[in-house]
Backbone as ProteinMPNN parsed JSONL, in Angstrom:
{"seq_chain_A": "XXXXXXXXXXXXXXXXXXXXXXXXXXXXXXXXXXXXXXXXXXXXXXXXXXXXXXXXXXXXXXXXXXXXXXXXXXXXXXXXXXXXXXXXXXXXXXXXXXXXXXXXXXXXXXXXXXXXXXXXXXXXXXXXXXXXXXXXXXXXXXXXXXXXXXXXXXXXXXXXXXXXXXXXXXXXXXXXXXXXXXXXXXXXXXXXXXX", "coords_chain_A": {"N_chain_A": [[134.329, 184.849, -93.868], [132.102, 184.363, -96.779], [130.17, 187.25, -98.142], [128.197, 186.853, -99.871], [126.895, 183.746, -99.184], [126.11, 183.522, -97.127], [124.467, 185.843, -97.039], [122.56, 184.301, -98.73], [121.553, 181.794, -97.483], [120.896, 183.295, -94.916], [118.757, 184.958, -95.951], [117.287, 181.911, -97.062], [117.066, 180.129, -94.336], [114.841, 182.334, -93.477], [112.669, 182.556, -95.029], [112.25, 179.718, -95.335], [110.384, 178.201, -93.425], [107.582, 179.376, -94.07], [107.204, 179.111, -96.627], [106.721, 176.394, -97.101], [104.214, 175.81, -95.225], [100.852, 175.638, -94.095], [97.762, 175.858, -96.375], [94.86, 177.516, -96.817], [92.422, 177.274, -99.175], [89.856, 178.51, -101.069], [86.674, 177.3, -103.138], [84.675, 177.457, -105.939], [81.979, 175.861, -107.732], [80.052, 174.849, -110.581], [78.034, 172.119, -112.093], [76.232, 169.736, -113.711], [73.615, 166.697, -112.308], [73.682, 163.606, -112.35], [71.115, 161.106, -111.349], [70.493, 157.968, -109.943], [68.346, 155.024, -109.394], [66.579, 154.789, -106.107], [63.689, 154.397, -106.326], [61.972, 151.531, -107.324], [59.817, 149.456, -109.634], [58.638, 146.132, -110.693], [58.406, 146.146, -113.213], [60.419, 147.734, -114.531], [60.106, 150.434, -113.648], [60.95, 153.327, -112.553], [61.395, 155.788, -110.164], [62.536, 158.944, -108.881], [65.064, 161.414, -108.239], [66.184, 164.066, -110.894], [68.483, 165.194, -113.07], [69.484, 168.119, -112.055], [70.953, 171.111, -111.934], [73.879, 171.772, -110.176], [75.346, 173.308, -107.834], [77.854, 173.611, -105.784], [80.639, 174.932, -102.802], [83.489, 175.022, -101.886], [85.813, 174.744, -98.909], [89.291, 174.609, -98.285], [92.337, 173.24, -96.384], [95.683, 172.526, -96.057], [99.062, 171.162, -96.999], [101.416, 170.26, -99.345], [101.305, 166.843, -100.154], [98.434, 166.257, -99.248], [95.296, 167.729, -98.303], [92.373, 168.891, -96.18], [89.106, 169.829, -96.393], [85.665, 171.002, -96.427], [82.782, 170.744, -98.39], [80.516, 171.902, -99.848], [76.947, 171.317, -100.971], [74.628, 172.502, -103.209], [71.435, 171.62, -104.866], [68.464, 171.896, -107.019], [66.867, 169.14, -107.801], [64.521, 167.609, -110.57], [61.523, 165.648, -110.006], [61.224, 162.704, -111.295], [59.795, 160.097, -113.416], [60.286, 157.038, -114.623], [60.305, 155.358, -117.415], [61.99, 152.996, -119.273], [63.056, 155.175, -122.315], [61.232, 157.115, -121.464], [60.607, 159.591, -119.73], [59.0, 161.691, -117.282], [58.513, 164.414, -115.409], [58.34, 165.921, -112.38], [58.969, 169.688, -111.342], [60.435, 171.61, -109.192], [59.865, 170.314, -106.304], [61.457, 169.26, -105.105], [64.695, 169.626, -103.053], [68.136, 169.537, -102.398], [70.593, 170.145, -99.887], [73.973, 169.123, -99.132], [76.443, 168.175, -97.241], [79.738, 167.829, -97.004], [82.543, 166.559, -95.351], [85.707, 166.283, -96.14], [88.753, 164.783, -97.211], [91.953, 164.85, -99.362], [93.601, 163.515, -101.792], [96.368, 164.087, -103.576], [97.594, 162.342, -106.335], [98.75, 163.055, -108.732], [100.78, 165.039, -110.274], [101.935, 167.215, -112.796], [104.477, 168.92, -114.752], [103.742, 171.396, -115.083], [102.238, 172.404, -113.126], [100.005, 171.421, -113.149], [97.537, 169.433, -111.417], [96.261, 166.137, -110.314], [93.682, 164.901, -108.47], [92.319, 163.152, -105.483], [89.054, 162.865, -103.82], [88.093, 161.78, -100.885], [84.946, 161.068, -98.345], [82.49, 160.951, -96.089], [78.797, 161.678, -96.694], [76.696, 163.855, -95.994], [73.48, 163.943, -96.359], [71.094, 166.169, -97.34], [67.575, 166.297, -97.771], [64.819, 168.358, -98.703], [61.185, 167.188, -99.268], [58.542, 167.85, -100.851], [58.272, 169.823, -98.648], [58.602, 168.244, -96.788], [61.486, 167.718, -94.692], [64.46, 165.323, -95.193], [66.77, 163.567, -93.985], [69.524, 161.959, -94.898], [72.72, 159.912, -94.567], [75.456, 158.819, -96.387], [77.933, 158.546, -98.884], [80.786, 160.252, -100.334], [82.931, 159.786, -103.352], [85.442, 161.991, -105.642], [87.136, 162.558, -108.244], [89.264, 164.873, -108.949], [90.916, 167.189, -111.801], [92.765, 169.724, -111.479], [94.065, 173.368, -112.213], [97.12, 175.332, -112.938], [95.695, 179.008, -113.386], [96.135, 181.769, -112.48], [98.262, 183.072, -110.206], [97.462, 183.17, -107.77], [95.214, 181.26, -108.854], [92.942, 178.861, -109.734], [92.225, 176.368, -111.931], [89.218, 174.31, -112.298], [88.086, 170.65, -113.174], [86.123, 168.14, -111.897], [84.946, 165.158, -111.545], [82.325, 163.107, -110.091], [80.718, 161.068, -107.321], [77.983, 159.817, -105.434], [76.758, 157.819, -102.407], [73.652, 156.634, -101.571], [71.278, 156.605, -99.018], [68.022, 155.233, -99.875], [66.244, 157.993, -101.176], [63.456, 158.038, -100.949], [60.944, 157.446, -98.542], [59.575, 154.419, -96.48], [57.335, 154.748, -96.183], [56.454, 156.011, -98.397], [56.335, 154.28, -100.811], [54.187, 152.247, -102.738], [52.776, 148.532, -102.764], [54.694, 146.288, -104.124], [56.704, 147.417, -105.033], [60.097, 148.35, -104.895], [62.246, 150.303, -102.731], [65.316, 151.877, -103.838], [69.131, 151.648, -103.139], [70.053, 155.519, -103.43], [71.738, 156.613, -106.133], [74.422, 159.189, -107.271], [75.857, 160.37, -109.967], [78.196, 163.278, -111.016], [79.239, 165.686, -112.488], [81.322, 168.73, -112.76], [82.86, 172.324, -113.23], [84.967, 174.391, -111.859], [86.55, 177.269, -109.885], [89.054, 177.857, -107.857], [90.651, 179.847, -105.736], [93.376, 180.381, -103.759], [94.082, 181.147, -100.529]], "CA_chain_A": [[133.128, 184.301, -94.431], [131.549, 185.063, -97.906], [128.782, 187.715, -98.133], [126.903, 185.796, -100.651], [126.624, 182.319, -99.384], [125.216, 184.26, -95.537], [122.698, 186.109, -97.134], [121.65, 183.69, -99.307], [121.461, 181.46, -95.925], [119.953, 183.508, -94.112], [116.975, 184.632, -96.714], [116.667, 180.524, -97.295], [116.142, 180.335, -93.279], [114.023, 183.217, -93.013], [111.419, 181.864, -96.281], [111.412, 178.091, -94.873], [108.713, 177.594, -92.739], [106.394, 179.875, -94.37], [107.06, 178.221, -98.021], [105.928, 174.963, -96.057], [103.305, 176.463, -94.05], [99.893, 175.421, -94.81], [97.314, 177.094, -96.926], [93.856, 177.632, -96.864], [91.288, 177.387, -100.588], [88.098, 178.305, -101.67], [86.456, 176.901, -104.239], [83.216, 177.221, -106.147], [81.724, 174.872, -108.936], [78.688, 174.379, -110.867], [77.471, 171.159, -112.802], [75.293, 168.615, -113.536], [73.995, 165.637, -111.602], [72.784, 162.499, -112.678], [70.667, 160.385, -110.382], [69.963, 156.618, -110.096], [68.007, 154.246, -107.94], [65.65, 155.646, -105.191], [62.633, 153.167, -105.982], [61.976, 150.728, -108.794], [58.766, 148.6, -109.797], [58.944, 145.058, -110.928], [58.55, 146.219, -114.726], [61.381, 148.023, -114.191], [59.894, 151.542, -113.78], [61.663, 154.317, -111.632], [61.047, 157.284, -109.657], [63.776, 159.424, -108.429], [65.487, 162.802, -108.528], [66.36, 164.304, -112.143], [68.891, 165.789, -113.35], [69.69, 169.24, -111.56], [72.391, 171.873, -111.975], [74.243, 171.931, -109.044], [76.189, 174.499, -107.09], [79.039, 173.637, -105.037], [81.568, 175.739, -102.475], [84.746, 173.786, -100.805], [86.979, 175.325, -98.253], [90.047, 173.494, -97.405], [93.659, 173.64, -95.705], [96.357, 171.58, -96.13], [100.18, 171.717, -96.759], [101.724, 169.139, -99.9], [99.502, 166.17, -101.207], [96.939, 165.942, -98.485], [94.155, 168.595, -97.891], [91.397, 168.486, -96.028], [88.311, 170.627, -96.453], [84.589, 171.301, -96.635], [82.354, 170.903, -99.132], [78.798, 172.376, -99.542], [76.686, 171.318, -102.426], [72.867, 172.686, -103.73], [70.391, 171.156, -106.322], [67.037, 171.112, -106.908], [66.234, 168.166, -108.778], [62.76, 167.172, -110.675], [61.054, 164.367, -109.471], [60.959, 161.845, -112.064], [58.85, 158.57, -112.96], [60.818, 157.198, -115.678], [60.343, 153.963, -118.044], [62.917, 153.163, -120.216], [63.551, 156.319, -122.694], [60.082, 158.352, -121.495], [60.345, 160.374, -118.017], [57.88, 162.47, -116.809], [59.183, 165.373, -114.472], [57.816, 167.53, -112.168], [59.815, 170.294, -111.037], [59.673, 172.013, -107.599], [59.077, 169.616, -104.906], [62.651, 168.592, -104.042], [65.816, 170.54, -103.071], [68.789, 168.727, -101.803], [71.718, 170.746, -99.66], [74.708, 168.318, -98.977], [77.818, 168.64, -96.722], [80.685, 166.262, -97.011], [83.838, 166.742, -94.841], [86.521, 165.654, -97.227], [90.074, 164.744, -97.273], [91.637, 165.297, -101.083], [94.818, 163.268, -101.958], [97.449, 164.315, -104.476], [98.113, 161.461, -107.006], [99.727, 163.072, -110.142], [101.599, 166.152, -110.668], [102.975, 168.038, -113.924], [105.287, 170.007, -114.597], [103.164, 172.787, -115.957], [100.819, 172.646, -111.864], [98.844, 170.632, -113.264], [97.516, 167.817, -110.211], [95.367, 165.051, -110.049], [93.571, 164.698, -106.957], [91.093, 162.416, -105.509], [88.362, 162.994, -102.785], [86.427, 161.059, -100.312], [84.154, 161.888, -97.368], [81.228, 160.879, -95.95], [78.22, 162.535, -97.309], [75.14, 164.483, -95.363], [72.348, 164.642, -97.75], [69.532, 167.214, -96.63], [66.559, 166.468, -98.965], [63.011, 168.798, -98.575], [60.671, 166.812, -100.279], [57.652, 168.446, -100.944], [58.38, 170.678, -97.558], [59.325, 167.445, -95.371], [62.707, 167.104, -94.965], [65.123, 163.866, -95.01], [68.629, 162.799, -94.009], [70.499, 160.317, -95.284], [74.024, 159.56, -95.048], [76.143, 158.399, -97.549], [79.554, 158.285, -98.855], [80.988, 160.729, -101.93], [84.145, 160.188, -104.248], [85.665, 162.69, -106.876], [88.332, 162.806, -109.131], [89.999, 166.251, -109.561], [91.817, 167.713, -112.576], [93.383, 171.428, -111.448], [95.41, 173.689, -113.597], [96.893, 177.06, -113.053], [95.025, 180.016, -114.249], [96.842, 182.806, -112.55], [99.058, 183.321, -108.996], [96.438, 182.153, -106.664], [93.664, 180.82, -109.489], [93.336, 177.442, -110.484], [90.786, 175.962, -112.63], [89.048, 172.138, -111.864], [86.957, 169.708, -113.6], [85.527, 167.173, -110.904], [83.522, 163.826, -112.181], [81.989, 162.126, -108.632], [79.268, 160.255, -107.315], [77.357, 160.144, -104.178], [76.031, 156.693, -103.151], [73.175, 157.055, -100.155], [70.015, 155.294, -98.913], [67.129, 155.548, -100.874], [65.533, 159.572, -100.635], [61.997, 157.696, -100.501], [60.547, 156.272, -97.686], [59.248, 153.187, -96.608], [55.624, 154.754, -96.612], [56.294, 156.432, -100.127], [56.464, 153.244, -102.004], [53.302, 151.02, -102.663], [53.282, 147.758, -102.406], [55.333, 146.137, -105.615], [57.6, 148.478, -105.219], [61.113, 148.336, -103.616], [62.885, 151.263, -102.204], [67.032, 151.423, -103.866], [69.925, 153.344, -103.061], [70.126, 156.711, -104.728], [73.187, 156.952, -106.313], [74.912, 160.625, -107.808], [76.974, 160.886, -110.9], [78.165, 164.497, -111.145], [80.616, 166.827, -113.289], [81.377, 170.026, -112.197], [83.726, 172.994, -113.523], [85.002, 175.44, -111.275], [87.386, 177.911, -109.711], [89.893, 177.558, -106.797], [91.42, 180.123, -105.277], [94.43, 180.067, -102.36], [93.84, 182.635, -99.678]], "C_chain_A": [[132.696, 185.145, -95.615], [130.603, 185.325, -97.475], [127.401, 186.953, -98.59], [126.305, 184.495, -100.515], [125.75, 182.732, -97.775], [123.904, 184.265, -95.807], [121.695, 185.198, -97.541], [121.054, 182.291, -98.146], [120.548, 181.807, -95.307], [118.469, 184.002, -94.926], [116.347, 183.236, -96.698], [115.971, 180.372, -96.083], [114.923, 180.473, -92.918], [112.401, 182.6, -94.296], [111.068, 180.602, -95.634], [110.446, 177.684, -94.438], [107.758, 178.281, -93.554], [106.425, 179.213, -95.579], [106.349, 176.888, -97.726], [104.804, 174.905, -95.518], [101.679, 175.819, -94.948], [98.916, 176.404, -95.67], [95.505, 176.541, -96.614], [93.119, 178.08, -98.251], [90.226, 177.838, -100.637], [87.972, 178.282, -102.869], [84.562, 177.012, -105.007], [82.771, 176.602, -107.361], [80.369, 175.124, -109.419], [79.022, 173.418, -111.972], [76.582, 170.594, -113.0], [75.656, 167.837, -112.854], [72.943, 164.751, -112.557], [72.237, 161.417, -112.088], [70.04, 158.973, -110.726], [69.267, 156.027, -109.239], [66.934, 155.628, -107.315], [64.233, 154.517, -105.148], [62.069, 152.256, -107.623], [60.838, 149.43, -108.529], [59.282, 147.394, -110.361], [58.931, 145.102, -113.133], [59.462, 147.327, -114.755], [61.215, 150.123, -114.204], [60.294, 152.2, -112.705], [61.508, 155.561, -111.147], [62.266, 157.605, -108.97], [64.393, 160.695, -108.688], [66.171, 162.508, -110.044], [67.065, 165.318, -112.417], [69.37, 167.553, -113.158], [71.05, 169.969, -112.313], [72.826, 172.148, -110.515], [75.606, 173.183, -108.719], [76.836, 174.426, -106.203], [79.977, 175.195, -104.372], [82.289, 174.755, -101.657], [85.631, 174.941, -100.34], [88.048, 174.193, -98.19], [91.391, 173.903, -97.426], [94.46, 172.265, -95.566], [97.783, 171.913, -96.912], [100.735, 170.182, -97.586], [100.402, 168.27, -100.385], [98.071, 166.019, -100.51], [96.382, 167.635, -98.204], [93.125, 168.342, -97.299], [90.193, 169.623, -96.133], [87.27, 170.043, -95.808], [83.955, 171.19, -97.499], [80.763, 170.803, -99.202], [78.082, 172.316, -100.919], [75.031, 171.756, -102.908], [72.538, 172.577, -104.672], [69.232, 171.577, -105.814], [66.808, 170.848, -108.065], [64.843, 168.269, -108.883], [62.892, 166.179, -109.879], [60.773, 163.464, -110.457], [60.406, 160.337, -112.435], [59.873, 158.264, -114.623], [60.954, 155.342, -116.274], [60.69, 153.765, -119.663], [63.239, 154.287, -120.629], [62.463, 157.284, -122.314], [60.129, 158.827, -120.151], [59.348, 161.546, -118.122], [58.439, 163.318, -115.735], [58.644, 166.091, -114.095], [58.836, 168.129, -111.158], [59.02, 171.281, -109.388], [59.35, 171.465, -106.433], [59.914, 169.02, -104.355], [64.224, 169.016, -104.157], [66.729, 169.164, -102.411], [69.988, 170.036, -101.436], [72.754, 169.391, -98.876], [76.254, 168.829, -98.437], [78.578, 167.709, -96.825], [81.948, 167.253, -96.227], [84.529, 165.944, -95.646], [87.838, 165.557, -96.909], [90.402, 164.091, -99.16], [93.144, 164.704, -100.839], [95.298, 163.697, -102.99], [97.479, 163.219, -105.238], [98.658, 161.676, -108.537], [99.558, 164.656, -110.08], [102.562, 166.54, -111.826], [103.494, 168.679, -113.545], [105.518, 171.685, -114.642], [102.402, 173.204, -114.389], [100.0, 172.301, -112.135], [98.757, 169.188, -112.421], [96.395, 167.656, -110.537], [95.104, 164.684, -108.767], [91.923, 163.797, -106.579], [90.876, 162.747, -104.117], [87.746, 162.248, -102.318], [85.957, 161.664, -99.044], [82.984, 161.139, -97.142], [80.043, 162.161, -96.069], [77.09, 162.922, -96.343], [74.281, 164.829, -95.846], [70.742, 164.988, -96.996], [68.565, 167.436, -97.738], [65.077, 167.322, -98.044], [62.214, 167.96, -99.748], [59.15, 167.39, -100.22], [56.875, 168.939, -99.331], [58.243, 169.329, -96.419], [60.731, 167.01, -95.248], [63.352, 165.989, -94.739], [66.263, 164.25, -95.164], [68.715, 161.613, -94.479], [71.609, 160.722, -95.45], [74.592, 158.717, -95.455], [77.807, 158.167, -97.926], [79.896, 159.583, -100.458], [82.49, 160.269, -102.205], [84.103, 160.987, -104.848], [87.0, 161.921, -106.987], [88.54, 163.821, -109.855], [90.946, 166.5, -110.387], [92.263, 169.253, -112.437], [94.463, 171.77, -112.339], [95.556, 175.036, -113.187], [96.673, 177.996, -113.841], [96.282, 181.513, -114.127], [97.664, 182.945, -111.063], [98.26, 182.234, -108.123], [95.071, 181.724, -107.252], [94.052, 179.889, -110.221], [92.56, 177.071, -110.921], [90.464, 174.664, -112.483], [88.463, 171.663, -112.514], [87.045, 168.444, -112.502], [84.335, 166.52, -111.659], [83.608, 163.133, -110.442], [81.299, 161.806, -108.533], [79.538, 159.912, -105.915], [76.491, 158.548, -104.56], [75.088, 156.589, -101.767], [71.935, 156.067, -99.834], [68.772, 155.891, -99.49], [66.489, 157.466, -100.581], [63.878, 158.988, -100.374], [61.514, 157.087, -99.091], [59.632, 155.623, -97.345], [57.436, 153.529, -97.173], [55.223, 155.594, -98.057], [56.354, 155.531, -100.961], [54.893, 152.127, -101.571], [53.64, 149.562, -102.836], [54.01, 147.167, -103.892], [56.199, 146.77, -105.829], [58.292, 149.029, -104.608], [61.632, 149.813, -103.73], [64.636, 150.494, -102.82], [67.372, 151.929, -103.477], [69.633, 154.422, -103.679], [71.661, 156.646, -104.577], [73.162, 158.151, -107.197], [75.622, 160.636, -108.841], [76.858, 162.399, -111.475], [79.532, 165.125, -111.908], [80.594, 168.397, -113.061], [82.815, 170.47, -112.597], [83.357, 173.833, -112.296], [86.484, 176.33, -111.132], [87.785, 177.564, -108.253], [90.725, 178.864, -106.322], [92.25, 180.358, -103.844], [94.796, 180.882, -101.848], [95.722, 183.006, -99.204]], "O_chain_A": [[132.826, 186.369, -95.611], [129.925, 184.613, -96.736], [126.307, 186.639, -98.121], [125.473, 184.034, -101.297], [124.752, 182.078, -97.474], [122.893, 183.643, -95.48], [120.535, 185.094, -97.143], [119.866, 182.003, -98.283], [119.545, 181.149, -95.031], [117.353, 183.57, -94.636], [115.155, 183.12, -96.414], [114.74, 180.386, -96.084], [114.116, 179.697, -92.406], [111.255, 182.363, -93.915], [109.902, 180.311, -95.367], [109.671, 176.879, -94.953], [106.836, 177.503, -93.797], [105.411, 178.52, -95.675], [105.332, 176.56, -98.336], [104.342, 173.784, -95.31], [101.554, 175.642, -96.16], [99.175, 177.607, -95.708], [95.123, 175.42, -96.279], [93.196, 179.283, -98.499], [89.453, 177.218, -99.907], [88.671, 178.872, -103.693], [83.526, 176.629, -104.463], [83.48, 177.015, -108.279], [79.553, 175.617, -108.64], [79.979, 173.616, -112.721], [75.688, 170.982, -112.248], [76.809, 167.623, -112.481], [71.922, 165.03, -113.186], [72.966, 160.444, -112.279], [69.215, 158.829, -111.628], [69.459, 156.426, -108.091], [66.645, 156.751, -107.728], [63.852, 153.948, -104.125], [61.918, 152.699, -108.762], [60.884, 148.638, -107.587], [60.488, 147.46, -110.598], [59.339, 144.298, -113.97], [58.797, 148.207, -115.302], [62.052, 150.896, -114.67], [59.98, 151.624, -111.663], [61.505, 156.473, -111.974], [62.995, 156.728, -108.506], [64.013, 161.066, -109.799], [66.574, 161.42, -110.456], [66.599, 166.427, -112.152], [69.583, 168.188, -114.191], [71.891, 169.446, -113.045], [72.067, 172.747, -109.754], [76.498, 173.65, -109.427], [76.551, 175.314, -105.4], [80.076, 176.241, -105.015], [81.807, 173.886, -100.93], [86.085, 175.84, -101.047], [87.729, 173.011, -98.061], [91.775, 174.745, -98.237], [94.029, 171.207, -95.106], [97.748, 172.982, -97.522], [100.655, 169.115, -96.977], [99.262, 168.553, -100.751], [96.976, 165.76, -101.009], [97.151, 168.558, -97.935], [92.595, 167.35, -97.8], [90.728, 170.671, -95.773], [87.338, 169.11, -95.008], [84.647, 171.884, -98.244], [80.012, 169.931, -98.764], [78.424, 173.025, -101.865], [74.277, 170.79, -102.794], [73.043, 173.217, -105.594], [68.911, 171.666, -104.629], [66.61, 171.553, -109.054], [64.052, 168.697, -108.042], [63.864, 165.805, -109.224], [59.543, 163.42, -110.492], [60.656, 159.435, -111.635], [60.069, 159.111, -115.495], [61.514, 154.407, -115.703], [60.138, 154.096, -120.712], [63.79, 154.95, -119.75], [62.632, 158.403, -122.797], [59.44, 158.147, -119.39], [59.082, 162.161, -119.154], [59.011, 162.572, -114.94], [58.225, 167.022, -114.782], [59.449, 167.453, -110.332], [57.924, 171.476, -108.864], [58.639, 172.025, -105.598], [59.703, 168.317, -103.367], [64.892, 168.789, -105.165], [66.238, 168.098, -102.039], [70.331, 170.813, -102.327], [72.174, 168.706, -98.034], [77.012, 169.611, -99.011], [78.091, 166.581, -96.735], [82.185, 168.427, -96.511], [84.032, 164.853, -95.926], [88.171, 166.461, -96.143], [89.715, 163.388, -99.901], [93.865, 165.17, -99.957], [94.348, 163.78, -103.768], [97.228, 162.466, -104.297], [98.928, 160.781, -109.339], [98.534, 165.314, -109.896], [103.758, 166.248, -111.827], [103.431, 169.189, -112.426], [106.368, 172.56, -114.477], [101.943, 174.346, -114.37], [98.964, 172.653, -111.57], [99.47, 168.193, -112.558], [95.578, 168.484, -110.939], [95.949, 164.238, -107.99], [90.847, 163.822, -107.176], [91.771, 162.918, -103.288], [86.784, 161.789, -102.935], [86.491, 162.698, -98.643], [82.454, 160.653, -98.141], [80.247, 163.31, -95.675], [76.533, 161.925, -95.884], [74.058, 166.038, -95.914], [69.816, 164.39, -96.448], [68.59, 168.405, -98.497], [64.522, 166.912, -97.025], [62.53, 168.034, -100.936], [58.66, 167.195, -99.107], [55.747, 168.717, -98.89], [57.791, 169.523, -95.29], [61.078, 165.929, -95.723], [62.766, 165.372, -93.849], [66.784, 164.963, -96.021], [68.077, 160.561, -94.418], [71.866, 161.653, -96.213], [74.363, 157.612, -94.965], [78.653, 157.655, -97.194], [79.165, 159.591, -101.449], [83.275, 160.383, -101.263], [82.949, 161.347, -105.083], [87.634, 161.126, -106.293], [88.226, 163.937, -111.039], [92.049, 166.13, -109.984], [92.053, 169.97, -113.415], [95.32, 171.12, -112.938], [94.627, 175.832, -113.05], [97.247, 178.055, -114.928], [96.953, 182.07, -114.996], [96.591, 182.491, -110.665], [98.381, 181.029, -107.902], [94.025, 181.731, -106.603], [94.976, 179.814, -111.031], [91.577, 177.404, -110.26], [91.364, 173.825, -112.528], [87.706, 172.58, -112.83], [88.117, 167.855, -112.366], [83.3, 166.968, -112.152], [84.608, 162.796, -109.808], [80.564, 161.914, -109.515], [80.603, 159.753, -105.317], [75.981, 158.084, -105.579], [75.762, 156.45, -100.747], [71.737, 154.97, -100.356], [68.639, 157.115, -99.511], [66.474, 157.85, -99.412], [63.17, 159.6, -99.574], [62.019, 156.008, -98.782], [58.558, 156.028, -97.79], [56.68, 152.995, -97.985], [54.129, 155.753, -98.599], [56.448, 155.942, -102.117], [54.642, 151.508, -100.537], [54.825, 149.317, -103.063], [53.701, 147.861, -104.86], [56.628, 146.768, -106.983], [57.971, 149.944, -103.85], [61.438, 150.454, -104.763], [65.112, 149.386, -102.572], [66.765, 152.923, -103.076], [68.844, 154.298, -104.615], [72.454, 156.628, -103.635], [72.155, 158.342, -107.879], [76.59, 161.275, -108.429], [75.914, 162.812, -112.148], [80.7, 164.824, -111.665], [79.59, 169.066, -113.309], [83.792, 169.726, -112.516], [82.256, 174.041, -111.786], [87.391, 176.215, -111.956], [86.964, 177.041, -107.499], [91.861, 178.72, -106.772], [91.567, 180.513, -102.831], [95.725, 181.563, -102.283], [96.01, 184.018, -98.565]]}, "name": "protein", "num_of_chains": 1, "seq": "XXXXXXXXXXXXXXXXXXXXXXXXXXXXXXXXXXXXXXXXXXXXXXXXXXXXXXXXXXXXXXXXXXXXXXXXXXXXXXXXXXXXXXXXXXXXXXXXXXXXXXXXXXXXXXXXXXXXXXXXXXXXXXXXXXXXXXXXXXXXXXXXXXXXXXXXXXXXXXXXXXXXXXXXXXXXXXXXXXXXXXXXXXXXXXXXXXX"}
């Protein structure tokens, strides 16, 4: 038997499973959000969270195109009354912390490590609104662009949106004035790295 075709054998062996093996991420982001809906008058005037910077962290483990994680997200939005181009904002009176359990598919891969990956999850949205808090659950998508930075550092841009039941309720709206969904459009840069 040749030396060289053994070893190289038995190193391939001995590497296999662990090259395979799953891995475990963390990730942390910040962006903007942009919020829709929540409650709307018959002259089409709107109240509703405003524009935050948000602060994301995602764990997650997974092995090839599927992953599944964690993902933990904090704003605090204004409160906004807003008709047509003039809003009015007051700041301070409503935080939102949001958990989503996620599963993250693979759908395009370069040649450079650069993937395309998309997320969904149902969403847990924990609003304080001027120190009463509210649930609502929801649903989130993304769409992930990663790229490698360095060994175990990858860089993301994430565009998503969160679509939930209104943050107002029934006895916060006068009469004339329906309760919508709130919906999320969000962009977020961050970092990734693979423990």
């Amino acid at each position: 038997m040749r030396p060289l075709p053994v070893t190289l054998l038995a190193f391939g062996l001995a590497a296999g499973p662990h090259m395979g093996a799953a891995q475990w991420s963390l990730s942390a982001d910040v962006g903007v959000a942009y919020f829709g809906g929540t409650s709307r008058d018959s002259s089409g005037a709107t109240v509703g969270p405003y524009r935050p910077t948000t602060l994301a962290v995602r764990v997650d483990h997974g092995d090839g195109p599927v992953r599944f994680g964690l993902h933990v997200l904090y704003a605090e939005p204004g409160l906004a009354g807003k008709q047509g181009d003039l809003a009015f904002v007051q700041s301070g009176v409503l935080s939102l912390w949001e958990i989503v359990p996620q599963v993250a598919v693979r759908v395009v891969r370069f040649g450079t490590g650069v993937e395309g990956r998309i997320e969904a999850g149902p969403a847990f949205d924990l609003w304080e609104f001027d120190n009463e808090q509210r649930n609502r659950v929801g649903a989130r998508g993304a769409v992930a662009l990663q790229w490698p930075l360095a060994r175990s550092l990858t860089g993301s841009l994430r565009v998503g949106g969160v679509w939930s039941e209104s943050v107002a309720d029934p006895g916060d709206v006068p009469a004339g004035v329906e309760r919508v969904t709130t919906r999320r459009f969000d962009v977020a840069i961050g970092l990734r790295y693979t423990l």
